[in-house]
C-alpha positions in Angstrom: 16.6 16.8 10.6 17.5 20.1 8.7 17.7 17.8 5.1 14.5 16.3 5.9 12.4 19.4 6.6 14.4 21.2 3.6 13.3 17.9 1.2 9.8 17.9 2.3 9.4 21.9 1.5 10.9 21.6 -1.7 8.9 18.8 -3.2 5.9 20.2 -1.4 6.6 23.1 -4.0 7.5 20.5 -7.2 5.5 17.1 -6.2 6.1 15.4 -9.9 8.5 12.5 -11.0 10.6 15.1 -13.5 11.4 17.0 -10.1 12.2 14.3 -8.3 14.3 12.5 -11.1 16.5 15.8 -10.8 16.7 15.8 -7.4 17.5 12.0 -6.9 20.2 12.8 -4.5 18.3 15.3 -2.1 15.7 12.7 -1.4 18.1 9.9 -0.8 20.0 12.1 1.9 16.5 12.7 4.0 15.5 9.3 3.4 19.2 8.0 4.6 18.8 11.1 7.7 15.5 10.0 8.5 16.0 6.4 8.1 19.0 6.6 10.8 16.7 8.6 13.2 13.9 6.1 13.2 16.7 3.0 14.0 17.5 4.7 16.8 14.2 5.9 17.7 13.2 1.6 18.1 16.2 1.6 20.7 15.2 4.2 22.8 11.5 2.8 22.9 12.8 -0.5 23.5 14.3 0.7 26.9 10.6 1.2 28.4 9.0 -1.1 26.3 10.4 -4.3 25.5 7.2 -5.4 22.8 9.3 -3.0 20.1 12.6 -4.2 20.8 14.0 -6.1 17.5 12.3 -4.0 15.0 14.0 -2.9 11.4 13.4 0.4 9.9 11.8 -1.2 7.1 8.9 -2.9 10.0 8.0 1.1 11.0 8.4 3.1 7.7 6.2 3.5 4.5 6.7 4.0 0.9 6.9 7.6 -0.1 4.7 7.0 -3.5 1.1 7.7 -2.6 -1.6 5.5 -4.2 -3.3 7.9 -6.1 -5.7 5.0 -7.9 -8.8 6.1 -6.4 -8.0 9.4 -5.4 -9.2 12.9 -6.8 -5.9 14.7 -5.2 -3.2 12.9 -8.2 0.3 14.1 -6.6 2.6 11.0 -6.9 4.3 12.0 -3.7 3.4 12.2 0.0 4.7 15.6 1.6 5.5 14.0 5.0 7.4 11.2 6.4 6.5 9.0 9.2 7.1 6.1 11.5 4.6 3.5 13.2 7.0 1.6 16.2 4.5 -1.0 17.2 4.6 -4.6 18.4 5.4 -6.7 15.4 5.6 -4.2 13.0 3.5 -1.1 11.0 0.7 -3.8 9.7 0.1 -6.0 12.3 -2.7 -4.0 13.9 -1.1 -3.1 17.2 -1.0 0.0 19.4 2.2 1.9 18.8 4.3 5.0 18.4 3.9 7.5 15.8 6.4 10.5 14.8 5.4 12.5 11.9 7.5 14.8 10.1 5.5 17.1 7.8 5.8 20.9 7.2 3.1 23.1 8.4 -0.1 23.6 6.3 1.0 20.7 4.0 -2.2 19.3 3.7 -2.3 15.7 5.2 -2.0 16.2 9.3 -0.6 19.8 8.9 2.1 19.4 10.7 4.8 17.6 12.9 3.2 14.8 15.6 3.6 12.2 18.0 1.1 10.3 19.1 0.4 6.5 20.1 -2.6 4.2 20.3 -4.7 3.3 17.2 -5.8 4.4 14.2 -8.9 2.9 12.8 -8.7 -0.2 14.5 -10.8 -3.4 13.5 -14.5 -3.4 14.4 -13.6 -6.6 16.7 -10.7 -4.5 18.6 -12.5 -1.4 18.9 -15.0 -3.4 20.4 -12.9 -5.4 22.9 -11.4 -1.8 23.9 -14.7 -0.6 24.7 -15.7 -3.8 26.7 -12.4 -3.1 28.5 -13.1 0.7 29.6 -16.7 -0.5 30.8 -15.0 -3.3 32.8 -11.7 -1.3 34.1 -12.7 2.6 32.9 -10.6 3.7 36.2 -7.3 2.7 34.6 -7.8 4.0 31.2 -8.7 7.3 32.3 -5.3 7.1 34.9 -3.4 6.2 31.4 -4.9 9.0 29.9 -4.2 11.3 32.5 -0.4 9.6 32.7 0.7 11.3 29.3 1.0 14.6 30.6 2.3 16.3 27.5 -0.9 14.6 24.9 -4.4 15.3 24.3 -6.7 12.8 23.1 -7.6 12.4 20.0 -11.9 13.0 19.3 -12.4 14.2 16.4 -14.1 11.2 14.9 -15.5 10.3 18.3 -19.2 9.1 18.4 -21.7 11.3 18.9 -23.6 8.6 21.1 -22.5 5.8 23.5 -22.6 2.7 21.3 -25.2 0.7 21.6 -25.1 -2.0 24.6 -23.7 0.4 26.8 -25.4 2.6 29.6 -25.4 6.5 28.2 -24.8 7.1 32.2 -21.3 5.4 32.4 -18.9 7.5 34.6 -16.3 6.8 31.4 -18.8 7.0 28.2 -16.9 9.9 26.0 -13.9 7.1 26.6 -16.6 4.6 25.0 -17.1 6.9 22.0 -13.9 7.0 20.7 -13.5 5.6 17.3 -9.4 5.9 17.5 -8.0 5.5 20.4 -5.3 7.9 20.6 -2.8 10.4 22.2 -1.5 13.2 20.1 1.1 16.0 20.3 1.8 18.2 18.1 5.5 20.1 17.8 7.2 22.9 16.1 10.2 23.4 14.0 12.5 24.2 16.9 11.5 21.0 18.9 12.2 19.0 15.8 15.9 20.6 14.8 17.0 19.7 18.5 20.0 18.6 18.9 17.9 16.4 21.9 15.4 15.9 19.6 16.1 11.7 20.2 15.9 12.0 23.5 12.9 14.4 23.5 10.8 12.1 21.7 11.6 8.8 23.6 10.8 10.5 26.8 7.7 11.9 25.4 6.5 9.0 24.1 7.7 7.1 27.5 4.3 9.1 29.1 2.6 7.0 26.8 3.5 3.6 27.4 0.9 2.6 30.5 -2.0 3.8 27.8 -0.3 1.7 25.1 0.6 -1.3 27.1 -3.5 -1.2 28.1 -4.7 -1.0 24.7 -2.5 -3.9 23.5 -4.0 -5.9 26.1 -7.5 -5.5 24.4 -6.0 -5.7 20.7 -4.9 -9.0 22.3 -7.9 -9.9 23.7 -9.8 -9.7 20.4 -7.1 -11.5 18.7 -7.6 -14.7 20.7 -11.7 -14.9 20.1 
């Protein structure tokens, strides 16, 4: 992951097409290193979870352009790259696996991650998650607790238990969330492993209960 951390430092420092027209070849190599990492990334998650088994590369990674159309921040290029390993691919608005490759401080996450769940899910989903805490709160809060090794994510949580719901649940910081989420966040060292493939899959593999439970609810919504 050496040519991928080296690319994303360099056109941190030179994020323009002229820069990247001369440097053709450098971006190819960490898209070709990376690329390679991610196949066998959907491999090892498809030994614990057989929802992602099947994926292509192309299903799980994004463009590297950003759209900078309405945005006040006009660098053509993102400064990270990243991987969504989710049941039927990146758009199809399931839970799933996230690894994030970005240097430190480079302005978008600021910095390498895992994490798994959702990320602004739809109103409908978010909903059906919340009905499902308030019904069966006991095992969200043991698939929580499962993945060891995350936190979860709050920043955007609510500052008040949505409306329908009693402010004295035993589980109502669970109902607040507004993306469902585990995250973790890792250094340079973890990512230049040479276990760094097995490292993440068993990471991630503390995740899968939590997942599993909020594909259930994504479900759930789908059907109504």
């Amino acid at each position: 992951m050496k040519t991928v951390l080296n690319f994303l430092c360099r056109i941190r420092e030179n994020n323009n097409k002229e820069w990247l027209d001369a440097n053709r070849s450098e971006y190819k190599a960490a898209v070709d290193v990376f690329n390679a990492f991610v196949e066998k990334l959907i491999v090892g998650l498809g030994e614990f979870d057989p929802s992602v088994r099947g994926l292509s590369v192309k299903d799980c990674t994004y463009r590297f352009n950003r759209d900078i159309r309405f945005s006040p921040n006009k660098m053509p290029y993102k400064t990270h790259f990243g991987a969504y390993v989710c049941p039927h691919g990146k758009k199809s608005g399931y839970a799933g696996y996230y690894f994030h490759i970005e240097p430190q401080d480079s302005g978008y996450l600021g910095g390498h991650l895992l994490a798994t769940g959702l990320y602004a899910p739809l109103p409908k989903v978010l909903e059906s998650i919340r009905e499902e805490i308030f019904l069966n709160g006991d095992s969200f809060d043991a698939a929580v607790r499962e993945a060891r090794n995350f936190v979860l994510e709050d920043s955007q949580a609510l500052k008040r238990v949505p409306r329908g719901y009693p402010a004295d649940f035993k589980y109502a910081e669970y109902l607040k969330l507004k993306n469902p989420s585990l995250s973790k966040s890792f250094d340079d060292d973890f990512l230049l492993s040479d276990d760094l493939l097995e490292n993440v899959v068993a990471l991630f593999k503390e995740t899968y209960t939590l997942n599993t439970w909020l594909n259930r609810a994504v479900e759930y919504a789908m059907e109504k």
